[in-house]
Rosetta silent file (secondary structure, phi, psi, omega in degrees, C-alpha in Angstrom):
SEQUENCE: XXXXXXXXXXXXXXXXXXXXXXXXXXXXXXXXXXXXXXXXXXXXXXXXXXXXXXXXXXXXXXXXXXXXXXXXXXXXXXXXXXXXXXXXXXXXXXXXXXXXXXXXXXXXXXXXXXXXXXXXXXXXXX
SCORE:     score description
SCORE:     0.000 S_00000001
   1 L     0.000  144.022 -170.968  116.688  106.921   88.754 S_00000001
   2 L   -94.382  113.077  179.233  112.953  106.650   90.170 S_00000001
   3 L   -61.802 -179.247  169.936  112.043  109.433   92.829 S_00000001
   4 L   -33.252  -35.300 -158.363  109.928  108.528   95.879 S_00000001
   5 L   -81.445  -69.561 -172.307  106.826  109.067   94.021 S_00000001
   6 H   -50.790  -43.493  178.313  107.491  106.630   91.223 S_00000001
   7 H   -59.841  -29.402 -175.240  108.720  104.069   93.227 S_00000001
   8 H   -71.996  -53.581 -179.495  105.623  104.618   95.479 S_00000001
   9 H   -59.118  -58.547 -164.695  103.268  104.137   92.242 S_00000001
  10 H   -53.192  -61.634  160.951  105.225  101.410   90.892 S_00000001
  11 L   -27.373  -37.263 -175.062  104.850   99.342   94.562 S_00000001
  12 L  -107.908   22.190  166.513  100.958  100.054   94.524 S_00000001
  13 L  -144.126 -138.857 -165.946  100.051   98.530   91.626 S_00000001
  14 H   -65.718    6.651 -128.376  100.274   94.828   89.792 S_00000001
  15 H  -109.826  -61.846  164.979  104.144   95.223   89.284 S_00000001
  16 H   -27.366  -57.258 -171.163  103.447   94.826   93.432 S_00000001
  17 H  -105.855   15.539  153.552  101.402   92.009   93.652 S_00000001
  18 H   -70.381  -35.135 -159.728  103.341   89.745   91.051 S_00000001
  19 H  -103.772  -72.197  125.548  106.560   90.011   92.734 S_00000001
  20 H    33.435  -70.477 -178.110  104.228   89.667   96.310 S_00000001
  21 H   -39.312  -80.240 -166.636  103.400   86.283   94.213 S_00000001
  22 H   -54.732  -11.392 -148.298  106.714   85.184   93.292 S_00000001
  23 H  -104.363  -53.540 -174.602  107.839   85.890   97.042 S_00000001
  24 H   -39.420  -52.976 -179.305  104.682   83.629   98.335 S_00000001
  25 H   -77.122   -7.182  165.739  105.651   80.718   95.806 S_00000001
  26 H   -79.917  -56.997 -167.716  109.701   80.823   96.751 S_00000001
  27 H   -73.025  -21.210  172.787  108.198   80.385  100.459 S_00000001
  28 H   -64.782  -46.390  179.566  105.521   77.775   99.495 S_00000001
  29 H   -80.988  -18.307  163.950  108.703   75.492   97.680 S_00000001
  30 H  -107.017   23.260  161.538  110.767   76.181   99.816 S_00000001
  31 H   -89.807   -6.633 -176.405  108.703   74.800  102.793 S_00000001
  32 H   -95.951  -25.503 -168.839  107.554   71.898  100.742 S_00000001
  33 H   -83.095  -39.301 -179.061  111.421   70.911  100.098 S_00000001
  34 H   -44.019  -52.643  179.467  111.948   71.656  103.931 S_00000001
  35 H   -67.743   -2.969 -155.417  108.826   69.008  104.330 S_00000001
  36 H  -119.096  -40.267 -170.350  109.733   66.428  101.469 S_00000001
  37 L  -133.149  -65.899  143.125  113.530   66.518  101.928 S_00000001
  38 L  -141.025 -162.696 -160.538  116.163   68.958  104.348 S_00000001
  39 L   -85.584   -0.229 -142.325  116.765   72.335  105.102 S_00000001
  40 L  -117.213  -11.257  152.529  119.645   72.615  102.330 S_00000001
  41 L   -82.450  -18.783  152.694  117.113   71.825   99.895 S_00000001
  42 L   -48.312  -53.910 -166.395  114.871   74.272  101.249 S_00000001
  43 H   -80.364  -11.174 -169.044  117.669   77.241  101.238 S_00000001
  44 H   -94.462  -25.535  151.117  118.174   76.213   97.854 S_00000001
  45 H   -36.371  -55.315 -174.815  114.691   76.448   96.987 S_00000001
  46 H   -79.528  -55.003  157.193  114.557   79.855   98.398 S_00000001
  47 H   -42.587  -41.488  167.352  117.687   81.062   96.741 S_00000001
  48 H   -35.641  -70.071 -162.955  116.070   80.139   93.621 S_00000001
  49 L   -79.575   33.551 -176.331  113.042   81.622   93.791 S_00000001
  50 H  -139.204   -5.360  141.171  114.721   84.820   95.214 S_00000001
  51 H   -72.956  -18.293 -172.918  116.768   85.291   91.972 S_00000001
  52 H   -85.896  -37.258  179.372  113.365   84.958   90.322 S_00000001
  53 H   -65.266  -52.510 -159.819  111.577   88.163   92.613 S_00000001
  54 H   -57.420  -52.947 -173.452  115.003   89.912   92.620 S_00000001
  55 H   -74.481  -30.116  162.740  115.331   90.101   89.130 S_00000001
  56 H   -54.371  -37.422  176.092  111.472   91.068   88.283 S_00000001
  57 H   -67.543  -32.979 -179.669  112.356   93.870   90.949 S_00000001
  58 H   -80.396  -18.212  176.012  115.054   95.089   88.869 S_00000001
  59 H   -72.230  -70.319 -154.912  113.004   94.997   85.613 S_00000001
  60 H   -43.370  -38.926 -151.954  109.980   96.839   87.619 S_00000001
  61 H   -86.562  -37.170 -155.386  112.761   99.582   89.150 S_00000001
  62 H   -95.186  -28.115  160.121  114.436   99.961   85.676 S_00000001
  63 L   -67.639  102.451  166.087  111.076   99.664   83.321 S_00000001
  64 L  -161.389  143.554  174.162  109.874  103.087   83.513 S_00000001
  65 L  -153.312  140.026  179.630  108.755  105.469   81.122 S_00000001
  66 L   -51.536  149.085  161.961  106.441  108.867   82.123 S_00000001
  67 L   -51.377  139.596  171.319  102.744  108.204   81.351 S_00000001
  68 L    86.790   -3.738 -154.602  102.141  109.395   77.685 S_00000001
  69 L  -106.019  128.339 -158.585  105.342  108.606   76.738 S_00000001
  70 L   -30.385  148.163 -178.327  106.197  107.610   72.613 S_00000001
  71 H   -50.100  -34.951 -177.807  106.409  103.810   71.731 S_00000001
  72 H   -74.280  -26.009  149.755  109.848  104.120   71.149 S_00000001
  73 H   -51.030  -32.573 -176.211  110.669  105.414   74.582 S_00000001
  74 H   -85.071  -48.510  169.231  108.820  102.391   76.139 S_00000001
  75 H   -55.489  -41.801 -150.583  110.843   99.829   73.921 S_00000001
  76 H   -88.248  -34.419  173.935  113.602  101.200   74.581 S_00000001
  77 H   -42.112  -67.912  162.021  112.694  101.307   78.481 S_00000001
  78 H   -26.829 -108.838 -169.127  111.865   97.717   77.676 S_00000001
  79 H   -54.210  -19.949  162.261  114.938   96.442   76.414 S_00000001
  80 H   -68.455  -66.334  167.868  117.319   98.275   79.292 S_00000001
  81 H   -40.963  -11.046  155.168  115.317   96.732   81.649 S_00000001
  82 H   -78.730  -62.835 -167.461  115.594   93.144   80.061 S_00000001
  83 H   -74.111   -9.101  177.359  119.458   93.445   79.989 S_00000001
  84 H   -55.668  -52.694  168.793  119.251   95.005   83.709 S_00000001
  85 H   -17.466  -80.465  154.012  117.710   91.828   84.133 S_00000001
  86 H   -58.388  -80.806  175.424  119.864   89.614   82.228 S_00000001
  87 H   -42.126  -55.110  176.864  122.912   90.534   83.820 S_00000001
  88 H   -50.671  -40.323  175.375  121.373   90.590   87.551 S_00000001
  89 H   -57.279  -54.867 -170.154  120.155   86.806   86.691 S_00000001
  90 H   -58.141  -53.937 -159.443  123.660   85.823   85.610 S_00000001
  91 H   -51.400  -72.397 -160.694  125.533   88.240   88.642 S_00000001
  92 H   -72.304  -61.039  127.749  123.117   86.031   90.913 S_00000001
  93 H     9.253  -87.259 -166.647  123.288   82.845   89.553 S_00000001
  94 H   -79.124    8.720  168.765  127.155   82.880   89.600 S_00000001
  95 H  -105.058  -57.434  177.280  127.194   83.883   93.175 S_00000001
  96 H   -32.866  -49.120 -177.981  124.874   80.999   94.273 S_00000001
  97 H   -86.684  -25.546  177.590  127.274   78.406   92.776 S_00000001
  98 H   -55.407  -34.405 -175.992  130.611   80.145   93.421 S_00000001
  99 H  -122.704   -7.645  166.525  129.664   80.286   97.403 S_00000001
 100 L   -85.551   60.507 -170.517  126.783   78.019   97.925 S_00000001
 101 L   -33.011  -56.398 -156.218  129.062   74.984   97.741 S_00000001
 102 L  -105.810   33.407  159.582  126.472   72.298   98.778 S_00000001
 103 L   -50.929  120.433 -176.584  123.147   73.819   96.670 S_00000001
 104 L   -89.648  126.268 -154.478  120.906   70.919   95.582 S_00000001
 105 H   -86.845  -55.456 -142.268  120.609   72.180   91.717 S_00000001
 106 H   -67.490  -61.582 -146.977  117.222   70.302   91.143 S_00000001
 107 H   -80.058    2.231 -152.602  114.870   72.369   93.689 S_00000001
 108 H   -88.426  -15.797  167.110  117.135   75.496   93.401 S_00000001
 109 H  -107.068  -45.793  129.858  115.801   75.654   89.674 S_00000001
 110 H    18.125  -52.645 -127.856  112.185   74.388   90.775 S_00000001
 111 H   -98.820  -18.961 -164.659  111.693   77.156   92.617 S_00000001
 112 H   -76.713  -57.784 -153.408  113.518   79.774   89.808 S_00000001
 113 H   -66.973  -46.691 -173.743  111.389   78.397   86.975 S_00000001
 114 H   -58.531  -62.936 -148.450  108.218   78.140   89.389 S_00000001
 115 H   -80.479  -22.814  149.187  108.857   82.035   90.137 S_00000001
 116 H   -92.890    6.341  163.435  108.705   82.670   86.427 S_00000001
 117 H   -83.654  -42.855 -150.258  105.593   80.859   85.577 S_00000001
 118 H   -78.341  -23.442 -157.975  104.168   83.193   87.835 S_00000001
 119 H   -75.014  -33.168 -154.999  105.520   86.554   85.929 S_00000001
 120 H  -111.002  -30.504  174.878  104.529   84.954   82.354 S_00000001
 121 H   -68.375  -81.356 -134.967  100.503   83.456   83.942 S_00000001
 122 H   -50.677  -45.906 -161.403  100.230   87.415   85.929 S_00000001
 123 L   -70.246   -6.272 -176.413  100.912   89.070   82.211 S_00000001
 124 L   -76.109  -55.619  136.707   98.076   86.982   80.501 S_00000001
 125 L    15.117  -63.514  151.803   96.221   88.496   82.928 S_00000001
 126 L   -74.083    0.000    0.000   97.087   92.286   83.414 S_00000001
């Protein structure tokens, strides 16, 4: 589990403003579905893209390895934090359709897919 500190570090640096990103581009789609089509296309927008931040936040809380620390520690760091990942997407997912009866599918993936473009552009990047 990440003390105060780490969690403080992690928050101030890009890990921060990618997920910042993804939050901006869930509210840019889902005000453009609010403007193009209704509001239920909107929330579904926004549910989207909010499985796309939430689960980058659970990679960011669950990727951590001490500065300095061996490659294999870091992989390994790596791959929990992919299946934290993997499971929170599915967890989240299967909640949207199990209680969000009347979710419009098309922007509600839009917005997921959009929110991972930004995650896979920011790493060319860092």
């Amino acid at each position: 589990m990440l003390g105060f500190e780490e969690v403080g570090a992690l928050m101030d640096s890009a890990v921060r403003r990618i997920i910042l990103i993804q939050l901006a581009v869930t509210a840019a789609m889902a005000l453009l579905m609010l403007a193009y089509l209704n509001a239920v296309a909107a929330a579904s927008a926004f549910v989207g893209g909010a499985v796309g931040f939430l689960t980058s936040l659970v990679y960011a809380k669950k990727m951590f390895a001490p500065l300095g620390s061996e490659p294999k520690t870091i992989i390994v760091a790596h791959y929990r934090a992919e299946a934290y990942k993997l499971v929170f997407t599915i967890l989240l997912f299967s909640l949207v359709f199990t209680q969000f009866k009347e979710v419009h599918v098309l922007p509600l993936f839009m917005a997921y897919i959009a929110t991972l473009m930004v995650y896979w552009v920011a790493l060319i990047f860092v």
